[in-house]
C-alpha positions in Angstrom: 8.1 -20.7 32.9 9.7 -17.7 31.9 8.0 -14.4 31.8 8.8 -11.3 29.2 9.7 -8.2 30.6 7.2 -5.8 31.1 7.0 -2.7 28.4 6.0 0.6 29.8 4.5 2.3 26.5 4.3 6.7 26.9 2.2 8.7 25.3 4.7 9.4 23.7 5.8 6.1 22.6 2.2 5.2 21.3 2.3 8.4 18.7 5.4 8.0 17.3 4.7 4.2 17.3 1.4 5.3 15.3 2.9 8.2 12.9 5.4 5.5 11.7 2.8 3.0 10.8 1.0 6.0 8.9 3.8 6.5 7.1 4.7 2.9 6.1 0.9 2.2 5.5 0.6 5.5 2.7 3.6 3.7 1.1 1.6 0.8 0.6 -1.5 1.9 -0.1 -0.2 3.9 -2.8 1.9 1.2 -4.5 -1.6 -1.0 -4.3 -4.0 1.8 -6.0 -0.9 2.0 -8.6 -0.8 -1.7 -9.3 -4.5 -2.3 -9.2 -5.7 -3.8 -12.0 -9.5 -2.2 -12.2 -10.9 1.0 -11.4 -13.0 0.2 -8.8 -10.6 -1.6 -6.9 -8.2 1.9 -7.6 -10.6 3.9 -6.4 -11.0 2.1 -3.5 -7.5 1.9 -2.7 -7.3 5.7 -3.1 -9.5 6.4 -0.7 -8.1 4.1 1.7 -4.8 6.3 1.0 -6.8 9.6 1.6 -8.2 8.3 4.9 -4.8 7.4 6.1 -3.0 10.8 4.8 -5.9 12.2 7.1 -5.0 10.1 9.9 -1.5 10.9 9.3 -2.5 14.7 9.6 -3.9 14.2 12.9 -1.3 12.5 14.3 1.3 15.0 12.9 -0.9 17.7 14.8 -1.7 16.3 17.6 2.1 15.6 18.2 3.2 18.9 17.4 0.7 20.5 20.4 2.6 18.3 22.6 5.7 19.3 21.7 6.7 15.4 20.1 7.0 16.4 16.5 9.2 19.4 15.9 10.5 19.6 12.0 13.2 22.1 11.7 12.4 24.6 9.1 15.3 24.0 6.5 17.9 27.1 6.2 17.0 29.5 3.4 20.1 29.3 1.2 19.7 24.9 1.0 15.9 25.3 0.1 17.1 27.9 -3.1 20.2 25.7 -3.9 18.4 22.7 -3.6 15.6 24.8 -6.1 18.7 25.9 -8.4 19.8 22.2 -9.1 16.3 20.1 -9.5 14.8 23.3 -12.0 18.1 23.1 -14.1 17.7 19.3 -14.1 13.9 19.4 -15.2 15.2 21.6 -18.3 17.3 18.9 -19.8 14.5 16.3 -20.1 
């Protein structure tokens, strides 16, 4: 009989494990309450996506007190060129 190795899942491993599925699970929950075909079932499907960007929230904080999640803060000068080319965009359409 042959046996699988044995995983040893962190802390650490669980959470990011956890904020990934968040992540993939607001992607689909927002295609489904854009593709819904009633407003009940939207509605329901939007609250299903609020609950999970809330869960996503808590995980993202939770994370960050332990040090897990640490977004660098973009430089200055990319977040004002970056500002630059998408408002000179919007004014052509």
């Amino acid at each position: 009989m042959k046996t699988s190795p044995e995983i040893s899942w962190t802390a650490s491993n669980i959470l990011e494990e956890a904020i990934s599925c968040q992540k993939h699970l607001t992607s689909l929950y927002n295609s489904a309450a854009t593709e819904a075909s009633s407003t009940a079932i939207r509605d329901d499907f939007r609250n299903i996506l609020m609950d999970t960007h809330q869960l996503h929230q808590d995980l993202f904080t939770v994370m960050q007190r332990r040090g897990l999640y640490m977004p660098q803060t973009a430089p200055t000068q990319e977040i004002d060129q970056a500002w630059q080319k998408y408002s000179s965009q919007q004014q052509t359409y």
